[in-house]
SETI-913809 format. One line per 3 residues: number of its first residue (from 1); their letters; for each residue x negated, y, z negated of N, C-alpha, C. Coordinates in nm, 4 decimals. Example, Ala and Ser with C-alpha at 12.3 -4.5 7.8 and 13.67 -1.06 7.14 Angstrom:
2
1) as) -1.3190:-0.5690:-0.7800:-1.2300:-0.4500:-0.7800:-1.3200:-0.3300:-0.7800 | -1.2850:-0.2250:-0.7080:-1.3670:-0.1060:-0.7140:-1.2900:0.0030:-0.7870
# end
This chain:
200
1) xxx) -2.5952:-0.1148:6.7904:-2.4557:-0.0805:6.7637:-2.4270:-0.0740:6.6141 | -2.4778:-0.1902:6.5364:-2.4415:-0.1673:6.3999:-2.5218:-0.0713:6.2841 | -2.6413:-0.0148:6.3841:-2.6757:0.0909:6.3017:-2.6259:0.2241:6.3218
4) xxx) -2.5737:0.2379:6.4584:-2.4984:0.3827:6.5102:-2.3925:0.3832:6.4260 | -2.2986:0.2828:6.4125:-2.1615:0.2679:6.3977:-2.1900:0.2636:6.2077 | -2.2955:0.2149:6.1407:-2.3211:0.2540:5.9628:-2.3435:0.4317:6.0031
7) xxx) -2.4405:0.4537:6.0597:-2.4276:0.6377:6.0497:-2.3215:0.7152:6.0540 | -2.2299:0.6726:6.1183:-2.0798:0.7187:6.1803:-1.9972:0.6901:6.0350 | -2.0312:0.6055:5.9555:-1.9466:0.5932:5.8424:-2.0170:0.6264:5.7013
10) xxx) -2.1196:0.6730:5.7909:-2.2064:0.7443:5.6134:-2.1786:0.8095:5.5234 | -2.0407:0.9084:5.5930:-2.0199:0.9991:5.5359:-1.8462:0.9694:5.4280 | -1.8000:0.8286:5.4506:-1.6689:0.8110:5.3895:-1.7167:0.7177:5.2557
13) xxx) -1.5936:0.7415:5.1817:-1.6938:0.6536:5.0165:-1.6078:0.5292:5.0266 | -1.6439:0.3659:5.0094:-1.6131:0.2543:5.0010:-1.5002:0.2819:4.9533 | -1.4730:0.3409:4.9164:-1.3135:0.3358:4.8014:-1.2006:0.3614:4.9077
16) xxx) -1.2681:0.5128:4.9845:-1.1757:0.5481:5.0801:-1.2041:0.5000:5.2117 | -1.2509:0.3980:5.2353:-1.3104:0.3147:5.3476:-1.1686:0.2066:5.3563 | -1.1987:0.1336:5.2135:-1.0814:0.0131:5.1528:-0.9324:0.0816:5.1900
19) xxx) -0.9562:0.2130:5.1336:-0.7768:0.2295:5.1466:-0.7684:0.2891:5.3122 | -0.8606:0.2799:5.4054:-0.8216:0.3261:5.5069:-0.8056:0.1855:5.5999 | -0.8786:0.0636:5.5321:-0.8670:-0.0397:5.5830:-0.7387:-0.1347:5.5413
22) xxx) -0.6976:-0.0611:5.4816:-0.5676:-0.1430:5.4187:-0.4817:-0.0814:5.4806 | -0.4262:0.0502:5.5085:-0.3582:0.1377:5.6291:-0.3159:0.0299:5.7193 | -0.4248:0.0337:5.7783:-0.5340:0.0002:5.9322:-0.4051:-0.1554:5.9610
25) xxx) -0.4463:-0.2348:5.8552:-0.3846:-0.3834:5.8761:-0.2006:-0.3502:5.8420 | -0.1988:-0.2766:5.7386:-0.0681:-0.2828:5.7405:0.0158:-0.2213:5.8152 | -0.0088:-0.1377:5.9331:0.0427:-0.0730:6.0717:0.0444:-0.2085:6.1532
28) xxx) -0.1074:-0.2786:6.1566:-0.0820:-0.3612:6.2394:0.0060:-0.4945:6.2438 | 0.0312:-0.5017:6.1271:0.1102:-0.5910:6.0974:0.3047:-0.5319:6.1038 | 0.2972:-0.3873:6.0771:0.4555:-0.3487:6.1366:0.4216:-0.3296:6.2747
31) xxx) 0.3553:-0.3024:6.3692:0.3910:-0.2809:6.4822:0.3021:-0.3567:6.6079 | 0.1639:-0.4583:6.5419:0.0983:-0.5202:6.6441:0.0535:-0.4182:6.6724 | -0.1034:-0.4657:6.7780:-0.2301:-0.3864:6.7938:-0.2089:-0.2839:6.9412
34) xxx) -0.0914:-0.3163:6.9659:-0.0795:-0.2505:7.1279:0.0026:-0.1051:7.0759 | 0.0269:-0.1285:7.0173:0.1660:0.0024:6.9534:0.1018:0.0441:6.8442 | -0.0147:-0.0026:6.7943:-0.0710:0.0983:6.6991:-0.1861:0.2156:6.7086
37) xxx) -0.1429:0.3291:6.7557:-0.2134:0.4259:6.7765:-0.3283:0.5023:6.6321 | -0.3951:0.5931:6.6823:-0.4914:0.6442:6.6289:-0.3908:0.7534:6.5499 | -0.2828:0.7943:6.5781:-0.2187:0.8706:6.5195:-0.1537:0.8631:6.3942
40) xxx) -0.0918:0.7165:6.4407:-0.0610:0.6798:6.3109:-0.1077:0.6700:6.2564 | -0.2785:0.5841:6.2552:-0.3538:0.5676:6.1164:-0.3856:0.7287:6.0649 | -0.4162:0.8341:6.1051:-0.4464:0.9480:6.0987:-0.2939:0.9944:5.9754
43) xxx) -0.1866:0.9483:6.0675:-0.0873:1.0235:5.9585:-0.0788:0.9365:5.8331 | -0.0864:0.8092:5.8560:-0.0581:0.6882:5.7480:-0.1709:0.7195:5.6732 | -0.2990:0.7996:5.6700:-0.4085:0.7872:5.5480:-0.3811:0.9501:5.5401
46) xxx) -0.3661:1.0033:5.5890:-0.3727:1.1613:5.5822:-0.5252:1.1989:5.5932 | -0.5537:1.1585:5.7035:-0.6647:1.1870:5.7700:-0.6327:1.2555:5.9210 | -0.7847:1.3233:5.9811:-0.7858:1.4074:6.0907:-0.8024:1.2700:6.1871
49) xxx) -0.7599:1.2566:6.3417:-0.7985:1.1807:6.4251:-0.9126:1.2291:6.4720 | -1.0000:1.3381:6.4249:-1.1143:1.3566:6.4799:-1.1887:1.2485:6.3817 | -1.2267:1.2793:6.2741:-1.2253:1.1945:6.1709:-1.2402:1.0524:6.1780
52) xxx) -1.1419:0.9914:6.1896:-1.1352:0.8342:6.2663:-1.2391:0.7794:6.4106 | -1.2218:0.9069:6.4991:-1.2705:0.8601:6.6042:-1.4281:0.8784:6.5809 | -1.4751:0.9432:6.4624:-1.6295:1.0043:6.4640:-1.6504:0.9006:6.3958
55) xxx) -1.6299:0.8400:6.3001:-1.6465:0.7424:6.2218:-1.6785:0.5952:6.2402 | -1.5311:0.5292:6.3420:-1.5303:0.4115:6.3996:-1.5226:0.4282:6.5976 | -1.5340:0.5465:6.6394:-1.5409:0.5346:6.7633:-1.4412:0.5370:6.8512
58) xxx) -1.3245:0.4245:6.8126:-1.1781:0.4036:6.8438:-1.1237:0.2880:6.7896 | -0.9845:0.2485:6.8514:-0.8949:0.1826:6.7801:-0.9755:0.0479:6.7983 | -1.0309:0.0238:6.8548:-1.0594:-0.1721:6.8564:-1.1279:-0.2064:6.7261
61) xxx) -1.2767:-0.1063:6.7481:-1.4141:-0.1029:6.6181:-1.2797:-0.1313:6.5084 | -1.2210:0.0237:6.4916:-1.1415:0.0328:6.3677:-1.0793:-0.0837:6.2973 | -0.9930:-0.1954:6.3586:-0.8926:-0.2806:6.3570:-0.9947:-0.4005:6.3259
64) xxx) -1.0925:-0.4164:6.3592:-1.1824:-0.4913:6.3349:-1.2817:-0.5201:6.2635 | -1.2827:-0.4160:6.2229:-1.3363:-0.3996:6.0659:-1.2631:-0.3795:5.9824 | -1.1571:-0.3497:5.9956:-1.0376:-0.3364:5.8916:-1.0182:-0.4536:5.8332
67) xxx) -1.0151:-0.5704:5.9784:-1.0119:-0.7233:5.9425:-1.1249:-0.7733:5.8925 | -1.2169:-0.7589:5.9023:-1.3627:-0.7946:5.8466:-1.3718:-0.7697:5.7383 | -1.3283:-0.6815:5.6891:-1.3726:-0.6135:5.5668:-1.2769:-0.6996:5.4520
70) xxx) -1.1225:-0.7193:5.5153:-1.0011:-0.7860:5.3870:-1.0668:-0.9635:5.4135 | -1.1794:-0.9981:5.4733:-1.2183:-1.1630:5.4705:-1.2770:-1.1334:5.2724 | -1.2812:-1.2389:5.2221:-1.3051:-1.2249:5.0811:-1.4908:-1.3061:5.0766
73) xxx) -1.5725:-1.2513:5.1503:-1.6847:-1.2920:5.1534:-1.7082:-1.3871:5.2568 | -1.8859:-1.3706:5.3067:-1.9061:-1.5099:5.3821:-1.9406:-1.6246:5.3038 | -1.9122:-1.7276:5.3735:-1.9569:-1.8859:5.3414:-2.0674:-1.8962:5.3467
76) xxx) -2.1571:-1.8500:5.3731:-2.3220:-1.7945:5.3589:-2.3035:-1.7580:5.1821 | -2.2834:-1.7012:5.1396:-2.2682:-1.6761:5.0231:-2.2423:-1.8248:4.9354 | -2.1957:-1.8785:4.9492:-2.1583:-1.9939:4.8605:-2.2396:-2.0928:4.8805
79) xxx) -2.3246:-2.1504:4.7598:-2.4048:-2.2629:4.7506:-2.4058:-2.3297:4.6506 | -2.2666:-2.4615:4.6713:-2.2662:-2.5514:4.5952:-2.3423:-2.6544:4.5368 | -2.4211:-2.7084:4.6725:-2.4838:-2.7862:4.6424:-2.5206:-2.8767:4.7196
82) xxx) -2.3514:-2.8744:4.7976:-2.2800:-2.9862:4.8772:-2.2038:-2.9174:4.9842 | -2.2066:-3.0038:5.1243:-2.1260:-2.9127:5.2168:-1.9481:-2.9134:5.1858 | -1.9259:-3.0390:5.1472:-1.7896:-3.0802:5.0716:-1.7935:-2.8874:5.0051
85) xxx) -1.8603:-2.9094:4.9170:-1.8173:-2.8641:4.7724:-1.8626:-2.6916:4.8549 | -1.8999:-2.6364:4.9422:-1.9628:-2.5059:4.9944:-1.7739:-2.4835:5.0688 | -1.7494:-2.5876:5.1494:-1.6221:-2.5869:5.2799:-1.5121:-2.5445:5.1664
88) xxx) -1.4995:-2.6326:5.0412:-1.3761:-2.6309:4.9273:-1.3866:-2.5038:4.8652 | -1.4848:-2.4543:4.8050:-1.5179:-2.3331:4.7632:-1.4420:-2.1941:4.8477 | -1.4810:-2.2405:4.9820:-1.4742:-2.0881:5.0527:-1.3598:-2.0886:5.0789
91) xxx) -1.2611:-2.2452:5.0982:-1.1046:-2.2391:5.1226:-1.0442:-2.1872:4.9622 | -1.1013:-2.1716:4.9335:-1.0488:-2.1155:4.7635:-1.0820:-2.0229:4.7705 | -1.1263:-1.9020:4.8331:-1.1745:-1.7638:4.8467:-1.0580:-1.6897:4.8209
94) xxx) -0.9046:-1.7332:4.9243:-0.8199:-1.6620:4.9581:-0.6953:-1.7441:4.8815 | -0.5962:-1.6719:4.7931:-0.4715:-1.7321:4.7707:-0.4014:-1.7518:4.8990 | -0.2625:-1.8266:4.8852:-0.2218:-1.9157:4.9664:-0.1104:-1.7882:5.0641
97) xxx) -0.0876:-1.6451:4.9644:-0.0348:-1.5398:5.0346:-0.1029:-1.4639:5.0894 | -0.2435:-1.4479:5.0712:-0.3373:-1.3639:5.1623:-0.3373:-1.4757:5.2987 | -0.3768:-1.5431:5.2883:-0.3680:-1.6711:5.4027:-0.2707:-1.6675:5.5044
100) xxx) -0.1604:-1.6500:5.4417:-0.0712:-1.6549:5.5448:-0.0583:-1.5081:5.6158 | -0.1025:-1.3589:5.5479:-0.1311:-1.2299:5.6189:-0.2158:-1.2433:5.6824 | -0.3333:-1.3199:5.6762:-0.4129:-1.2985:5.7419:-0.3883:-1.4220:5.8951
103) xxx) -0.3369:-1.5002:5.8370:-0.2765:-1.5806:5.9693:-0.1770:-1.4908:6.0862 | -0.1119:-1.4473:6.0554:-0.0256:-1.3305:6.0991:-0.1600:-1.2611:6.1692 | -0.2111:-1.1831:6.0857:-0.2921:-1.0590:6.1680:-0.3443:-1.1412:6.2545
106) xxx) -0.4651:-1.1971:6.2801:-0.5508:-1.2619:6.3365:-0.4480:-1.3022:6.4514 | -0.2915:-1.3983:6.4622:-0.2427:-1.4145:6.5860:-0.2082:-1.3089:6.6704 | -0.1842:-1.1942:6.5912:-0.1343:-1.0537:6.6118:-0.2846:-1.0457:6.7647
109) xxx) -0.3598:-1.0033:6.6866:-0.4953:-0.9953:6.7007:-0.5091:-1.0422:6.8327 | -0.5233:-1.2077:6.8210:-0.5480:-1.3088:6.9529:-0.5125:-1.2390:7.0440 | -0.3644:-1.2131:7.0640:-0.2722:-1.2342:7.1731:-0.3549:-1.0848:7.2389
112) xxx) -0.3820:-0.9578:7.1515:-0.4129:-0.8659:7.2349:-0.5472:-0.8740:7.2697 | -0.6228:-0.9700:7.2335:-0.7778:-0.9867:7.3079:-0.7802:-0.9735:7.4472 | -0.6794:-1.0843:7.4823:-0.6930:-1.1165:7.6250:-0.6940:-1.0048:7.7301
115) xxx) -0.6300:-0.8656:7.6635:-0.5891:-0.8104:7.7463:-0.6355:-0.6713:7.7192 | -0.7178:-0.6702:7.6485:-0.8510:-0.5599:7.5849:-0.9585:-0.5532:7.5622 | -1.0285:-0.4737:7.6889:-1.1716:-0.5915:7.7017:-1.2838:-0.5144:7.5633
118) xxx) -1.2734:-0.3656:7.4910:-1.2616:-0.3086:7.3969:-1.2421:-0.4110:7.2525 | -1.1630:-0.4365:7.2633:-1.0702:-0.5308:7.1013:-1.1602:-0.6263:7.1603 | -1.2088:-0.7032:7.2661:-1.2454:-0.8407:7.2890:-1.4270:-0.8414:7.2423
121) xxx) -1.4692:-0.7133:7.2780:-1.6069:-0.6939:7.2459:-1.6545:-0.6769:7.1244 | -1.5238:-0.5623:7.0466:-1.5186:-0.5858:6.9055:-1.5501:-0.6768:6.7690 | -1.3976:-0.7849:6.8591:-1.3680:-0.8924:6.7946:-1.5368:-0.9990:6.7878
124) xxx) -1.5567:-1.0035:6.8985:-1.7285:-1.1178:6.8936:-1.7750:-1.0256:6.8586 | -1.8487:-0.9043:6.8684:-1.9899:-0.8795:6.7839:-1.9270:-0.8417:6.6293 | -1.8163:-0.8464:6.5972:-1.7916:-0.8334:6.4605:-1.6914:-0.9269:6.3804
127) xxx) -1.6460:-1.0381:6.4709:-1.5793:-1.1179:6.3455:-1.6612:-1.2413:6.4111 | -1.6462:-1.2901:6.4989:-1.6695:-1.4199:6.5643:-1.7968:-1.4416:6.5430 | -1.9154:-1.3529:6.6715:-2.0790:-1.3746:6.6157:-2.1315:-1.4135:6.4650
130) xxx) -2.1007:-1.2884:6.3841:-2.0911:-1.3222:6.2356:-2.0674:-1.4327:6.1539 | -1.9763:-1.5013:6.2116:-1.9121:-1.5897:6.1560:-1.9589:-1.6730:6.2003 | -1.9920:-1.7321:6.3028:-2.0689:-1.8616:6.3358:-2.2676:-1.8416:6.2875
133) xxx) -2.2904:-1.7114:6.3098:-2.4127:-1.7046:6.2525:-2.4279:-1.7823:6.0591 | -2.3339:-1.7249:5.9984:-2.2729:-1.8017:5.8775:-2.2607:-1.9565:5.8469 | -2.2198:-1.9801:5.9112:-2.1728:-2.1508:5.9332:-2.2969:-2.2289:5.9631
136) xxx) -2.3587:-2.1415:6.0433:-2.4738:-2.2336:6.1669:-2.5732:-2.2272:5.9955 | -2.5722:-2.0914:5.8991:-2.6483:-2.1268:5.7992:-2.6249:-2.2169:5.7002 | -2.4914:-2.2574:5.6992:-2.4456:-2.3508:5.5863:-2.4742:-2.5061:5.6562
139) xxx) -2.4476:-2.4794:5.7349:-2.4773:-2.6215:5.8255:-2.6337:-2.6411:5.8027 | -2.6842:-2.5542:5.8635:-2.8425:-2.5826:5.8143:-2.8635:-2.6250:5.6772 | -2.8675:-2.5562:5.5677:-2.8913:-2.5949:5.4646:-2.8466:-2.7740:5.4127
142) xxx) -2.7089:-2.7940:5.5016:-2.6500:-2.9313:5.5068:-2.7574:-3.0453:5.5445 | -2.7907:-2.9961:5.6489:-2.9169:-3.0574:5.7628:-3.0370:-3.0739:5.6473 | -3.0886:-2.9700:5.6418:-3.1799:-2.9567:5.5404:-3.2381:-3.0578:5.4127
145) xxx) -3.0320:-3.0392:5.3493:-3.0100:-3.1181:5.1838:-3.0108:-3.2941:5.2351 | -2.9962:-3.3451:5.4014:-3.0078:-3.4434:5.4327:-2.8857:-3.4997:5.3944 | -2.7562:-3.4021:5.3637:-2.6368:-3.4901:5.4430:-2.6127:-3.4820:5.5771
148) xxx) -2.6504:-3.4459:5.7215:-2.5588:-3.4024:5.8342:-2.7278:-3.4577:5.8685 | -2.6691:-3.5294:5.9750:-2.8123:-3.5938:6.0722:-2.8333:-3.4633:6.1833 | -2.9475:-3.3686:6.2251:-2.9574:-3.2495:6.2830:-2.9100:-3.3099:6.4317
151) xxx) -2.8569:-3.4062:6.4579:-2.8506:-3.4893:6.6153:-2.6914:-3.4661:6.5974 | -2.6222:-3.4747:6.5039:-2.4374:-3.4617:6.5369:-2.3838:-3.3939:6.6066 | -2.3592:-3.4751:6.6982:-2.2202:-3.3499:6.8199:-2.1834:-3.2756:6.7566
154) xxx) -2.1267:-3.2909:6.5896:-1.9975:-3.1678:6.5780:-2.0478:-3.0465:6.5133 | -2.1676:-3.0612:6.4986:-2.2416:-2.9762:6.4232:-2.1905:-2.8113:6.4891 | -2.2195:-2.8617:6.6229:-2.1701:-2.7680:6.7171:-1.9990:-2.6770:6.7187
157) xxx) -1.9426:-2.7273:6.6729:-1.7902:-2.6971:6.6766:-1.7076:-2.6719:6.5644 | -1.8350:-2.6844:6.4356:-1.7544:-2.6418:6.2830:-1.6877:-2.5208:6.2972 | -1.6830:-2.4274:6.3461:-1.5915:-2.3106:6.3892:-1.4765:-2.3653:6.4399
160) xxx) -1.5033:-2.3997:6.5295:-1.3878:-2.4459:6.6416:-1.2705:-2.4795:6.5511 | -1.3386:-2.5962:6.5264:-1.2555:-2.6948:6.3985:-1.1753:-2.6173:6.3341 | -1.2437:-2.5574:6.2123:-1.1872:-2.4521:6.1085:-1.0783:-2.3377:6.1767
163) xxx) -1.1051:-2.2864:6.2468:-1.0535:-2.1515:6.2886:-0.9053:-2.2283:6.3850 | -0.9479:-2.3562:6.4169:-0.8282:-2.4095:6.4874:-0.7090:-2.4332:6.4531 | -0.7576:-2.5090:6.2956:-0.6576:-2.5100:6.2012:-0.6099:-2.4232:6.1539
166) xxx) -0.6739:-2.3062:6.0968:-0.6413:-2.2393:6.0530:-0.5286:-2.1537:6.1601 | -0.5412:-2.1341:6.2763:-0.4605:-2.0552:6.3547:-0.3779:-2.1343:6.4011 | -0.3710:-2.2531:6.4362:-0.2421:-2.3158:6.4760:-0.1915:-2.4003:6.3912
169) xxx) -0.2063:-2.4059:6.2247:-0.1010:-2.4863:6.1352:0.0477:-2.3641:6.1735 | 0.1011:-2.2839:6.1812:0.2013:-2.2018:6.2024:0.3008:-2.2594:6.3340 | 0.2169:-2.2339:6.4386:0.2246:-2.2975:6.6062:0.2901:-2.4298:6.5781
172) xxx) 0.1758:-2.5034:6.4864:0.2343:-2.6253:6.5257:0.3155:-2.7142:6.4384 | 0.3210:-2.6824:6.2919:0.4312:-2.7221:6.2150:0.4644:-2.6180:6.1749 | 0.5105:-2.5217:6.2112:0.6160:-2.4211:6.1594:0.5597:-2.3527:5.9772
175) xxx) 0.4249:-2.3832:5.9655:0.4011:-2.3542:5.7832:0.3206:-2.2640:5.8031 | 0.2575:-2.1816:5.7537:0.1095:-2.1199:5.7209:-0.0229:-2.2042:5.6655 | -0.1172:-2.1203:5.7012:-0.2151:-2.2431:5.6605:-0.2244:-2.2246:5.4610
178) xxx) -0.2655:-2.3232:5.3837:-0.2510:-2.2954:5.2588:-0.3737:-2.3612:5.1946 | -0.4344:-2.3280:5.0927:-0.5511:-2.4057:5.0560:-0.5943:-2.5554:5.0182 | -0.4357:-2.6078:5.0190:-0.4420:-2.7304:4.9953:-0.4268:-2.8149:5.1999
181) xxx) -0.3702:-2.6730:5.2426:-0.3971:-2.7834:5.4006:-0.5338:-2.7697:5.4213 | -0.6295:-2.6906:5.4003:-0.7148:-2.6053:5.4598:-0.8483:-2.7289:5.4158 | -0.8212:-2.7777:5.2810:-0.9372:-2.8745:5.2306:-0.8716:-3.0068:5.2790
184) xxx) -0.7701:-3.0177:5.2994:-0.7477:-3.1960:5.3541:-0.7761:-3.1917:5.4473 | -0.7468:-3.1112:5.5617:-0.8518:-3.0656:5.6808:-0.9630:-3.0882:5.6689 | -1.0399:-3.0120:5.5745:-1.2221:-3.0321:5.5727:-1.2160:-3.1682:5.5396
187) xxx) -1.1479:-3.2644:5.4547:-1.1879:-3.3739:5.4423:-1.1185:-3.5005:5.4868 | -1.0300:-3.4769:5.6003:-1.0011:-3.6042:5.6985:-1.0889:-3.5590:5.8165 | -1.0832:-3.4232:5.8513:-1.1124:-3.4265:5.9972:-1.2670:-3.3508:5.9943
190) xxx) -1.3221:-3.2340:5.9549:-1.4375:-3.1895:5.9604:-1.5728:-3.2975:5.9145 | -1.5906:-3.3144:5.7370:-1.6795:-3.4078:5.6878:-1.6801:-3.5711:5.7596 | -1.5460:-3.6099:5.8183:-1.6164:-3.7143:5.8871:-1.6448:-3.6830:6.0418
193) xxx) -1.6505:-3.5884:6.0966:-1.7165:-3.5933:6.2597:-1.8731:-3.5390:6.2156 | -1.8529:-3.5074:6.0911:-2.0313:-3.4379:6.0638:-2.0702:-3.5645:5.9678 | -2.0736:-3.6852:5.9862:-2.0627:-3.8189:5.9045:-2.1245:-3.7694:5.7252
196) xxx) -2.0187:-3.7018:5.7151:-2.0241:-3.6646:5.5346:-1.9164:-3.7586:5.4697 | -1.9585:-3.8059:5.3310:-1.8455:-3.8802:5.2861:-1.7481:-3.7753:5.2180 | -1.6351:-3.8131:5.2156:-1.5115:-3.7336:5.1323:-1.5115:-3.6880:5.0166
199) xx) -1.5978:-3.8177:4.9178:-1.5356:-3.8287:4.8466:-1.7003:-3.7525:4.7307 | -1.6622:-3.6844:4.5966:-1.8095:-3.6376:4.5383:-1.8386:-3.7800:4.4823
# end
């Protein structure tokens, strides 16, 4: 799939990839993923819908890489040293106003998974798989550097964790998530179920 779907986009230049992915989120964010047609993105970039559909296939791929693409790097990428100092790093990727758009999209997002089995297939082989493939490497290297004993239950659920918070600080105290919730998080609740100390 991800080599059909690079051929299909061989032919657009990163520049006009970015501004078609910036479109892409900001429709979805005026009208949510159920009401955002192929048309609109077509009129909103001044592009052909043949175009779109040869490229990304249809609306799910599209929306999902749109979102993939505005993440500001993987956590695979960052090597502090320390899992502390790798988790703090990558919550510093994003200012505290991208955070909260992207909190928005992503619930946007959720709600129409359930009910698109398209957007749902999307969403795992291109944000979710990825993303735990990522983690499972930072975790390793953790394992590795001989902070995280390779036997820890939570080793298993550093996603869970992260992505939990991150999607229900809104839900459940009424705020967005912000980089200063995002690391007191990693360091009351993540570093001690993976018995890391807090503190450098």
């Amino acid at each position: 799939m991800t080599e059909v779907a690079t051929a299909r986009r061989s032919r657009i230049t990163p520049e006009r990839e970015a501004e078609l992915y910036a479109a892409v989120l900001d429709l979805l964010s005026e009208v949510g993923y159920d009401a955002l047609t192929m048309d609109a993105v077509a009129a909103r970039t001044r592009s052909s819908k043949a175009t779109l559909y040869r490229q990304w296939g249809g609306k799910a791929e599209l929306v999902v890489r749109a979102m993939r693409h505005n993440k500001p790097g993987g956590i695979a990428d960052v090597d502090t040293g320390s899992l502390r100092g790798d988790l703090h790093e990558f919550m510093s990727r994003e200012d505290d106003c991208a955070m909260e758009r992207n909190s928005d999209l992503m619930r946007a997002l959720a709600m129409a998974v359930h009910s698109n089995p398209d957007l749902m297939r999307a969403f795992r082989e291109l944000l979710i798989e990825p993303e735990m493939n990522e983690f499972q490497r930072v975790m390793q290297r953790a394992v590795d550097r001989g902070e995280v004993r390779a036997d820890r239950p939570a080793l298993e659920y550093i996603v869970h964790m992260l992505v939990g918070a991150f999607a229900t600080r809104t839900m459940i105290d009424g705020l967005p998530p912000t980089q200063d919730f995002l690391r007191s998080y990693v360091d009351a609740v993540v570093l001690p179920a993976l018995g890391v100390p807090t503190t450098t």
